[in-house]
C-alpha positions in Angstrom: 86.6 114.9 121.9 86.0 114.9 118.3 88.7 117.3 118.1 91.4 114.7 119.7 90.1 112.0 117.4 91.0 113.5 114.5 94.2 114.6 115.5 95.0 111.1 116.6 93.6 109.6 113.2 95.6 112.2 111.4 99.0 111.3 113.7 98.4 107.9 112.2 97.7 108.5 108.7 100.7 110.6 109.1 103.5 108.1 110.7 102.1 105.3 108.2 102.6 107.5 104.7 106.1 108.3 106.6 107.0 104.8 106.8 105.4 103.4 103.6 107.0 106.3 101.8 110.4 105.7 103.2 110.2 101.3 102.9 109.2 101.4 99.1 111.7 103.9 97.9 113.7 101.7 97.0 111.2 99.6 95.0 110.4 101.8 93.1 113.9 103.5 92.3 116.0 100.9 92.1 114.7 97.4 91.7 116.3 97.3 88.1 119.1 98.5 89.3 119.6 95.4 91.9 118.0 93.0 89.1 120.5 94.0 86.6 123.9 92.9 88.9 122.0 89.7 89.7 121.9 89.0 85.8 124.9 90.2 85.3 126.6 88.2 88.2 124.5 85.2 86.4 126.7 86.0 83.2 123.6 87.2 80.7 124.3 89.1 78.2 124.1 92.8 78.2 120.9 92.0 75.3 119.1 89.9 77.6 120.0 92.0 80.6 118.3 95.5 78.9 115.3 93.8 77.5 114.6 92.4 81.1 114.7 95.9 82.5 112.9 97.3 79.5 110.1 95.3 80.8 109.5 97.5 84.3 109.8 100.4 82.1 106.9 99.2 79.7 105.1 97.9 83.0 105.2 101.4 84.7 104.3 103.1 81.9 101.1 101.1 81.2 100.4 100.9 84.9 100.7 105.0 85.5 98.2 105.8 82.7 96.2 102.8 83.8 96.3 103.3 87.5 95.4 107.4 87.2 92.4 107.0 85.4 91.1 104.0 87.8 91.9 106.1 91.1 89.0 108.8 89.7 87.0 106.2 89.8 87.7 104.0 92.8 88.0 104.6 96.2 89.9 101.5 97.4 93.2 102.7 97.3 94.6 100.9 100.6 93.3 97.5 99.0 95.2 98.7 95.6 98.2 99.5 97.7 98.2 96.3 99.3 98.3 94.5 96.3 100.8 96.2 94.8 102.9 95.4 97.8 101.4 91.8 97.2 102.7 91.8 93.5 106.4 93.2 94.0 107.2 90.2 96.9 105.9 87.8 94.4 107.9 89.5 92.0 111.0 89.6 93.7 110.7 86.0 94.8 110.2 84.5 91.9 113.0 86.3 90.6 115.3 85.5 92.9 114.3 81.4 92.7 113.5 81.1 88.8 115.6 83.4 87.7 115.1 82.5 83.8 114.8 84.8 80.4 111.1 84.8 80.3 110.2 84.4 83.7 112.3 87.5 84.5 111.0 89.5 82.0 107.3 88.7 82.7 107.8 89.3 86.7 109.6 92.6 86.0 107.2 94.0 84.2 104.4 93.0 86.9 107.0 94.4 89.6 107.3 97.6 87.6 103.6 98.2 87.2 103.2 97.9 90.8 106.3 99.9 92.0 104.7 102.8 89.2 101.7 102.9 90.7 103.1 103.6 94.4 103.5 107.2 93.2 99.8 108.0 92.1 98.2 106.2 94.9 100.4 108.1 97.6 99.4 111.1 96.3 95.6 110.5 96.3 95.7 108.9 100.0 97.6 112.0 100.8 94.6 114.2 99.0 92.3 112.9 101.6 94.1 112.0 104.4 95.6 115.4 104.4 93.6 117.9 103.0 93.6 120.2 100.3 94.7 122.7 102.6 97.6 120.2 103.9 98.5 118.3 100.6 101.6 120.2 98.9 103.1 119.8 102.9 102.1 115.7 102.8 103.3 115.8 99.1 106.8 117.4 100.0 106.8 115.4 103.5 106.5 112.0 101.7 109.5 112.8 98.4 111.2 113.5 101.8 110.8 110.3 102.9 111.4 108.5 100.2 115.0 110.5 99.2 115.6 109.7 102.7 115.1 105.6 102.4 116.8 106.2 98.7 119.9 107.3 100.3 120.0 105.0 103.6 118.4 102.0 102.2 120.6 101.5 99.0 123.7 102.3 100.8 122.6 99.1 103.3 121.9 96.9 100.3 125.0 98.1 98.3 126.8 97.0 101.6 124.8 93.6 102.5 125.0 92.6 99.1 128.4 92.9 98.5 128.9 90.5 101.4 126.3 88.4 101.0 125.6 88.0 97.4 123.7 89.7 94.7 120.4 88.0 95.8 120.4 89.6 98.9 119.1 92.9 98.0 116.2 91.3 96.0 115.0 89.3 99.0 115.6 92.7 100.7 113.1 94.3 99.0 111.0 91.5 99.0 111.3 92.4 103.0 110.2 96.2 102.6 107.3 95.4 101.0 106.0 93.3 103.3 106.6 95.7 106.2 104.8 98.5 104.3 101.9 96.0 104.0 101.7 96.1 107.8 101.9 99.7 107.3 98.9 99.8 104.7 97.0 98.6 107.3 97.7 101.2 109.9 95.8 103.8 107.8 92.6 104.9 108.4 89.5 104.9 106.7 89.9 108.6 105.5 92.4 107.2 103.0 89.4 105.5 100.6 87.4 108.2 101.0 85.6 109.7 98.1 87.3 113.3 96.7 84.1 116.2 96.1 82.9 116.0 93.4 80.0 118.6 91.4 76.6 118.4 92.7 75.3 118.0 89.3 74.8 114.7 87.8 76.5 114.2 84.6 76.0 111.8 81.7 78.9 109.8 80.0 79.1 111.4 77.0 79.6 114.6 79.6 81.8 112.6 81.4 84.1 112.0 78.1 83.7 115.1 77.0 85.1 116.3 80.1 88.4 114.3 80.3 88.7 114.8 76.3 88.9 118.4 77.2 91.2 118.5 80.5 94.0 116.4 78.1 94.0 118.3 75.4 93.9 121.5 77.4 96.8 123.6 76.7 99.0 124.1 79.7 98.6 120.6 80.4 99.9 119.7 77.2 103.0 122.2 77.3 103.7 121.0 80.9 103.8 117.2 79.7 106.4 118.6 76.7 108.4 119.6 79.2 107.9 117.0 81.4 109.4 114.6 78.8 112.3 116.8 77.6 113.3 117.5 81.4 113.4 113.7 81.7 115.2 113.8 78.7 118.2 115.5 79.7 118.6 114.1 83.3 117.8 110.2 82.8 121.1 109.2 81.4 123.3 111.7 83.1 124.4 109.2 86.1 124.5 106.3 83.6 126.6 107.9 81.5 128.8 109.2 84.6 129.2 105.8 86.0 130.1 104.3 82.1 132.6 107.1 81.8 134.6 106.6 85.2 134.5 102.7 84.6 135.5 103.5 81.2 138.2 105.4 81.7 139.3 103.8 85.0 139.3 106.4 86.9 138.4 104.3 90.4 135.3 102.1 92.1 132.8 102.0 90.3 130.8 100.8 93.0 131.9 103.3 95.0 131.2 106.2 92.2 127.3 104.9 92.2 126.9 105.0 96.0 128.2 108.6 95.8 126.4 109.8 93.2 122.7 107.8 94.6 123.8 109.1 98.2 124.9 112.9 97.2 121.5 113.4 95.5 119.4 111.9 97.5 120.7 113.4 100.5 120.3 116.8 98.9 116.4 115.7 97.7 115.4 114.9 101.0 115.4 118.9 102.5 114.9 120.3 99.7 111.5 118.3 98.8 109.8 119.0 102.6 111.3 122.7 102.2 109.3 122.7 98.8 106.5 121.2 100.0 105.8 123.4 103.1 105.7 126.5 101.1 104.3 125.4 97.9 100.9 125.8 99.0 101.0 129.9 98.9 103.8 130.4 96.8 103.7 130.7 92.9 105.1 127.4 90.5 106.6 128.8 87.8 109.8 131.2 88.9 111.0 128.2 91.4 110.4 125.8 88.8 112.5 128.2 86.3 115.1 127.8 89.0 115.1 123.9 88.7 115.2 124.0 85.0 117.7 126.2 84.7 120.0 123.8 87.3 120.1 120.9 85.2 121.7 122.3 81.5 123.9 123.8 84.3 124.8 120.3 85.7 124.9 118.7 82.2 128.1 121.0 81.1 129.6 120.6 84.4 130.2 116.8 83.9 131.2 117.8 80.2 133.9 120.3 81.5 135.4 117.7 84.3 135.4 114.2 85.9 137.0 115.1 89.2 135.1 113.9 92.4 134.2 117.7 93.6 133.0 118.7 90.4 131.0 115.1 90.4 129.3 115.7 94.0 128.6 119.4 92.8 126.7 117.9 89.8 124.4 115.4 92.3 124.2 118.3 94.6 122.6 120.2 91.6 120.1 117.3 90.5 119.3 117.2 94.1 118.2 120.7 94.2 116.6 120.3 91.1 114.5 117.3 91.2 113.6 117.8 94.7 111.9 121.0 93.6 110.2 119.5 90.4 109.1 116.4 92.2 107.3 118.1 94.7 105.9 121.2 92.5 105.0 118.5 89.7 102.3 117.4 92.2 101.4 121.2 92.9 100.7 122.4 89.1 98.9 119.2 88.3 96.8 119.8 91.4 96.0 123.3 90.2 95.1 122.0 86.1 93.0 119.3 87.8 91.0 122.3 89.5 89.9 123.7 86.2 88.3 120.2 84.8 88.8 117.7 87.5 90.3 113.8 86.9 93.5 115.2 89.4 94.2 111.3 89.6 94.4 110.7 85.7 96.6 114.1 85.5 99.1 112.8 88.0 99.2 109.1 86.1 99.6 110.6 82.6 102.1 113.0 83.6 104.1 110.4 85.5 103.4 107.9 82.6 105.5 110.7 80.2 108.2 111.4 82.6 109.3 107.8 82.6 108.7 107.7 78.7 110.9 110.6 79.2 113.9 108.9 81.3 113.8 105.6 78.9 114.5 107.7 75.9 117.6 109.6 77.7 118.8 106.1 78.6 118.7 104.9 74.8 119.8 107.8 73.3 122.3 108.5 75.7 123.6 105.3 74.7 123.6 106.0 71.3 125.4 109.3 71.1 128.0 107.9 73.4 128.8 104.5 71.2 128.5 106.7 67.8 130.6 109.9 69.3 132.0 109.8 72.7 131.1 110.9 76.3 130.9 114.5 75.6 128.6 114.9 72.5 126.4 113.0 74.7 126.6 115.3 77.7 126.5 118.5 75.0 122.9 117.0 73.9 121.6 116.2 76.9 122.5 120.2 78.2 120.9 121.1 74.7 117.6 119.1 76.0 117.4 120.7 79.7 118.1 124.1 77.7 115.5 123.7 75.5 112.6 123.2 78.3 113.6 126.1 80.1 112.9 128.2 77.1 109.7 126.4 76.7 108.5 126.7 80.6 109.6 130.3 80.5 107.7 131.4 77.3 105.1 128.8 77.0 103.9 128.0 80.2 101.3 130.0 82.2 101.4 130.7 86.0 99.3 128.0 87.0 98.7 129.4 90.9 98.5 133.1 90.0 94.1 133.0 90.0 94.5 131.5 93.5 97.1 134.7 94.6 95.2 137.0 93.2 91.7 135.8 94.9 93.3 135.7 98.1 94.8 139.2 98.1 91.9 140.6 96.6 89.7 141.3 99.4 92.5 142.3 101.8 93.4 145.5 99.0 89.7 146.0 99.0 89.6 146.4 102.7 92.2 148.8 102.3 90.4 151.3 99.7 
């Protein structure tokens, strides 16, 4: 009885993260990306237009650091998620009504604290609701998801608002996140539920001294370097693909975005469960290597050509790649929080520097290109991705190997 009780609170835990993670893909991919042809269709100037997005980048950074060190601390998280859902359709309506400089900016940067924070508390409802035994699976099950609403969703709203108008993708969204409220509420109680913590009561100079030391510990720090260089070289590679082709008017440009967002994503999707069901045995770093290695690879493949093969080869690439670091990102932080605890804060800081990451491939990107050309830019970005596989490969410890080793010991003592 007990038994079929938690396999049916499981099923639903299950089906709701499966829905919620597919609904808000979307916000939290590519919100700007829908705000910034509504601006532009409004006739604002490219100025105004990047400041306005600048705003959700600021918000999710702020929000990510924020938002990881509060989940160690409060177990509430479906009330958290609610309101974030809460925040982006106030966001998105207000955006779509009173659609002025300040009131944009203000409302984006609310609406990208709380699509930021969708990543962090996913992972920690999956912590409980799963398991520790179970999590890496839930992680890779949910990227899954959301590559999969990525790809299906953006391709509807590219569609529906290309007939309707550019507001339609807004109040679209504002639509997603009000099902995946409903959603929030389908999960059980075992998503607030406190994670272990040490027998042993601890003061709060303990306390600080204890998160003082798991962020400046070493392999967390080496991991966050790379973290922001891999971010680095792959934020601007599709915006600088999609300025090229309209640049040189080489066909739709609409139709070059859907490509490139479906390609990827469609590649993620398989990739990250794939990821995810194995990662909980398997060591980090040589796949990780792999995913490093793809994306200098992908970086001088869009230097060398702009033909459509060599185009859907490239996303096929970043697919591979990112689905793989997305999922394992959540696996090495996992096994760093192990060794000092604050998993949550780990997860938010490391998120935190990826988008740091992508925002300074965005404006540099845009720099190298309006000083020297397309190419210099690609050749730097490949020089970025190269660089942090030289650093993960010499630098970074095997972050899994204590757990290998303590699993296989006692079956080769058995065999003495």
């Amino acid at each position: 009885m007990i038994s079929h009780e938690t396999d049916t609170l499981r099923r639903r835990d299950n089906l709701a993260l499966d829905g919620i993670s597919f609904l808000l893909a979307d916000v939290q991919d590519n919100l700007g990306a829908f705000l910034t042809g509504l601006l532009a269709a409004y006739g604002w100037p490219s100025s105004d237009i990047g400041m306005a997005i600048a705003s959700g980048g600021a918000g999710a950074v702020i929000a990510r650091l924020l938002g990881g060190w509060a989940l160690d601390r409060l177990s509430s998280r479906r009330l958290i998620l609610a309101g974030c859902c809460l925040v982006t359709i106030f966001s998105v309506s207000v955006a779509a009504l009173f659609p002025g400089f300040w009131q944009i900016v203000c409302i984006h940067f609310l609406a990208g604290g709380a699509g930021a924070l969708f990543s962090p508390l996913l992972a920690a409802i999956s912590r409980e609701t799963a398991g520790s035994g179970g999590y890496m699976a839930r992680m890779g099950r949910n990227e899954s998801f959301n590559h999969m609403g990525n790809a299906l969703v953006a391709c509807f709203m590219c569609v529906v608002g290309t007939m309707a108008g550019p507001l339609t993708p807004l109040w679209a969204i504002g639509g997603l996140a009000g099902i995946s409220l409903l959603l929030v509420i389908r999960l059980t109680g075992r998503a607030d539920a406190q994670e272990a913590a040490s027998s042993a009561p601890e003061s709060g100079a303990a306390k600080e001294r204890k998160v003082i030391h798991v962020l400046t510990n070493a392999p967390l720090l080496i991991f966050l370097i790379c973290l922001l260089l891999f971010n680095l070289a792959n934020g601007a590679t599709v915006p600088l693909m999609i300025e090229r082709h309209a640049a040189y008017h080489f066909g739709s440009v609409s139709f070059m975005t859907a490509v490139c967002i479906i390609v990827a994503q469609a590649t993620m999707a398989p990739v990250a469960f794939l990821v995810g069901r194995t990662a909980g045995s398997c060591r980090r770093k040589p796949l990780f290597l792999v995913a490093l290695a793809m994306q200098p690879l992908r970086d001088l493949m869009v230097f060398w050509s702009a033909s459509w093969p060599v185009m859907c080869l490239a996303q096929i690439l970043d697919g591979i790649s990112s689905g793989i670091i997305l999922v394992l990102f959540y696996a090495i932080m996992s096994d760093l929080a192990e060794k000092g605890g604050r998993r949550n804060l780990l997860i938010g800081v490391g998120l935190a520097v990826g988008t740091v990451g992508a925002l300074l491939s965005n404006f540099v990107g845009g720099w190298l290109t309006s000083a020297y050309g397309f190419n210099p830019a690609f050749l730097a970005l490949a020089g970025s991705g190269t660089a942090v596989f030289f650093l993960f490969l010499f630098a970074m410890p095997e972050t899994h190997e204590d757990k290998i080793v303590s699993t296989w010991r006692p079956a080769l003592t058995g065999l003495r």
